[in-house]
C-alpha positions as CSV (number, residue, x, y, z in Angstrom):
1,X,-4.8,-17.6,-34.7
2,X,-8.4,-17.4,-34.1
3,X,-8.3,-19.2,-30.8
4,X,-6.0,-16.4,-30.1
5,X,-8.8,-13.8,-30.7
6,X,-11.3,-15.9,-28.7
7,X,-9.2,-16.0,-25.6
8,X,-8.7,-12.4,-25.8
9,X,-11.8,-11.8,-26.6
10,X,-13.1,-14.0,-23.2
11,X,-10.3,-12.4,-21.4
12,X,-11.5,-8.8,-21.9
13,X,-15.2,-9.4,-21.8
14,X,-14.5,-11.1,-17.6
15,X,-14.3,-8.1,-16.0
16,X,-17.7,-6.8,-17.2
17,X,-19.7,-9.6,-15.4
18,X,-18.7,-8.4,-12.1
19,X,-22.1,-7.1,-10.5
20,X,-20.2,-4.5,-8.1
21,X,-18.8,-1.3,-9.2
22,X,-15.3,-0.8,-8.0
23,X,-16.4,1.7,-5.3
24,X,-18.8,-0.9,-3.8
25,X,-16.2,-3.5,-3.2
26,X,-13.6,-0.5,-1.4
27,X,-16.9,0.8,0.5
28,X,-17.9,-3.1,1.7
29,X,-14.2,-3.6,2.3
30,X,-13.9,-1.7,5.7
31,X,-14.1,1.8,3.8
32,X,-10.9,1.5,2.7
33,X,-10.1,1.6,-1.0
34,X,-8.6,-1.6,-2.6
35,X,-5.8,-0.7,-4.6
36,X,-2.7,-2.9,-6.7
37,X,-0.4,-1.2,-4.4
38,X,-1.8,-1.5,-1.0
39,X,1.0,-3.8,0.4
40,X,4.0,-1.5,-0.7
41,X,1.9,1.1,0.6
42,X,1.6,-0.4,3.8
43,X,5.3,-1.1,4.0
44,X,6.4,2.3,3.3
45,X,4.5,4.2,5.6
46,X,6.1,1.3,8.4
47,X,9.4,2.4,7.0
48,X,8.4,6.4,7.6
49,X,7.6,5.1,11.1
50,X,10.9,3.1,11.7
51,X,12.1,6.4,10.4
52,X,10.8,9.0,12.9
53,X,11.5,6.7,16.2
54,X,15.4,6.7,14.9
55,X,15.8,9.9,14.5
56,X,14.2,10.4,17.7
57,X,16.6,7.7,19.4
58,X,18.9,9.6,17.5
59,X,18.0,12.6,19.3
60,X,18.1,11.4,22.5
61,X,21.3,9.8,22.2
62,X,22.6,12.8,20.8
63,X,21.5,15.1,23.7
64,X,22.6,12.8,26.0
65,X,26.2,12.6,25.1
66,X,26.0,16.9,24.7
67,X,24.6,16.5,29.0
68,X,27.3,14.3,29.6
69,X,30.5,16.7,27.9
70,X,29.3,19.6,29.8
């Protein structure tokens, strides 16, 4: 049990020797924040662009086919 506590304790205390505040490391980074979720990010705002070019194909297609019936 008390090696428990001591891991813990080591474990909590690790983040506290980092000598760069948060900010810092996003600023030195390219300006852009670091985050857990930056590859789901990423991929969603692919899947909002796979989005708007097929609903624009969809569009065209659909416009097309309208030309074609008249």
């Amino acid at each position: 049990m008390p090696v428990r506590v001591l891991v813990l304790a080591v474990i909590l205390m690790l983040p506290g020797c980092s000598d760069k505040n948060p900010e810092d490391r996003a600023a030195s980074a390219g300006g852009e924040p670091q985050h857990v979720w930056k590859e789901q990010v990423k991929a969603l705002d692919k899947a909002r662009n796979l989005e708007e070019d097929m609903n624009a194909a969809f569009r065209r297609r659909t416009e097309e086919i309208d030309a074609q019936s008249r």
